[in-house]
N, C-alpha and C positions, 0 to 999 in steps of 0.2 A: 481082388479087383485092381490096386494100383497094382500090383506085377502085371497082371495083364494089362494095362494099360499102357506100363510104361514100356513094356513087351513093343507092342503096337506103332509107339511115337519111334524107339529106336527100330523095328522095321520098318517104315518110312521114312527115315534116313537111308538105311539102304536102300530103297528102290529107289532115292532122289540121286544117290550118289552112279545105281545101275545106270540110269537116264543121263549121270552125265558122262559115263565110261560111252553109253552109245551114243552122245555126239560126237566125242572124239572119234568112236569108231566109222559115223557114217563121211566128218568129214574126211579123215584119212583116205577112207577106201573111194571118195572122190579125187583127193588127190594124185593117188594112187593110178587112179582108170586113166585121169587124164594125161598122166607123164606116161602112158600106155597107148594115146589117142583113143581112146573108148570116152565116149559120151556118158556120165553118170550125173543125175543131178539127185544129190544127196541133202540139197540144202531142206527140201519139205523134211526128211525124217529125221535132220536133225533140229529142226522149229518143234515139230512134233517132241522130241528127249527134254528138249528144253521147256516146254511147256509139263512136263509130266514132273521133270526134277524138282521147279519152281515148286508146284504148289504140293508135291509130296514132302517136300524141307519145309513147307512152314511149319508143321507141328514139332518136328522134332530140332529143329531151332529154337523156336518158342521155349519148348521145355528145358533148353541147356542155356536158354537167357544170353543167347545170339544175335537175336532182333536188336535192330538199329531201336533205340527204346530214350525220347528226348524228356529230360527229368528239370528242367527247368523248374515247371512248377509245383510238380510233385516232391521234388527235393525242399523246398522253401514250404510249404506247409510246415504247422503242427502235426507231430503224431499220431493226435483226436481227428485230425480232417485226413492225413495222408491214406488214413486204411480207408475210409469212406470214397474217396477218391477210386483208390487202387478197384473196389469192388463195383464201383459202378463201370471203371474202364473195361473190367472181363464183361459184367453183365452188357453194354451197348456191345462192345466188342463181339460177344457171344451169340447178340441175336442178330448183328450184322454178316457175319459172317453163316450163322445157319439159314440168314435171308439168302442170301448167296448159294450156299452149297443144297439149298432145294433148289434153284431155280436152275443150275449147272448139271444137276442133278438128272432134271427132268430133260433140258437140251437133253445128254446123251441118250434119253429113253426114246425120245422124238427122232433125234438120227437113226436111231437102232429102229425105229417103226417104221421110218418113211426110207429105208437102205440108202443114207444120203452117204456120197463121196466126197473126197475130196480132187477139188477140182485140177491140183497138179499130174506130176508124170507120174507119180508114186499110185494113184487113183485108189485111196486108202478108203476102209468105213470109215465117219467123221466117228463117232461112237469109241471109238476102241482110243483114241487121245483125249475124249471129252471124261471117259468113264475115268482114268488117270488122274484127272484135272477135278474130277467131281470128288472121287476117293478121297486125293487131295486136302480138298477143299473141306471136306467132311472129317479130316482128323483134325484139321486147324480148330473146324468147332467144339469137338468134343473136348480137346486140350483148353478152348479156352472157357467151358463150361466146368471144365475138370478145376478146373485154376479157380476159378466162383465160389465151386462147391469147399476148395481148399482153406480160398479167405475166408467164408462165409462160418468156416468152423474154427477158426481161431488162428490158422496157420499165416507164415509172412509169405512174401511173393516168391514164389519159385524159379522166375521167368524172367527176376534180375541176373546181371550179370554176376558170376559169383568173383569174389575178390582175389582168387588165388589165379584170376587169367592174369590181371595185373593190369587193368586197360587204365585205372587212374594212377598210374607210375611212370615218370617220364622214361623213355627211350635212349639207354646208355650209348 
């Protein structure tokens, strides 16, 4: 189960990283039409990459302990309170975000039922950026349900940053 799991969060990195090679590509190929005089407006399908990349990278940020993560208080605890702390963060965490990822969820089922578009030039189903963003949104949960079930059996936080990036080492 954790291979496949972790399988999962690192392909969601790639399809966050596919989303951001297609905004390059869609602004380029706007670039591109207009030093052509061709009318392209690329900006919807690259809002759309950009929306898809975001919430496919949070899981697999989350698990390589990338999140902007503010330890203020977490650091100044004791020990005895910092694990208590950490597991109630996943748990609100966990069910805020699966609050979320049903209710994103369902948007894309309701675009997909009612054939809503998108109102730009592009005149996209809204369903096929939402279903991205729901997927998304749905690995975030399970990573941070995953990370629960982690602390909840003995283990530390996975989803700190680990020490060998070097981010508390000043800059030579």
């Amino acid at each position: 189960m954790r291979r496949t799991l972790d399988r999962f969060y690192e392909a969601c990195g790639y399809l966050a990283a596919a989303f951001m090679i297609g905004i390059a590509v869609a602004i380029v190929a706007q670039i591109v039409a207009r030093m052509r005089g061709v009318t392209l407006d690329a900006t919807e399908a690259a809002g759309l990459c950009l929306a898809a990349s975001t919430f496919f990278g949070l899981a697999h940020t989350f698990r390589r302990g990338a999140h902007v993560r503010i330890n203020l208080i977490v650091d100044r605890l004791p020990v005895r309170f910092r694990r208590g702390v950490e597991i109630f963060n996943c748990l609100l965490g966990g069910v805020v975000v699966s609050f979320l990822a049903w209710h994103v969820s369902q948007l894309a089922i309701q675009s997909y039922q009612y054939n809503d578009i998108s109102p730009g030039l592009l005149a996209m189903p809204f369903w096929i950026p939402q279903t991205g963003v729901a997927v998304g949104v749905i690995a975030f949960a399970v990573a941070l349900v995953d990370e629960l079930f982690w602390l909840l059996t003995g283990g530390r936080p996975r989803y700190e940053a680990p020490d060998e990036i070097g981010l508390d080492k000043p800059v030579a």
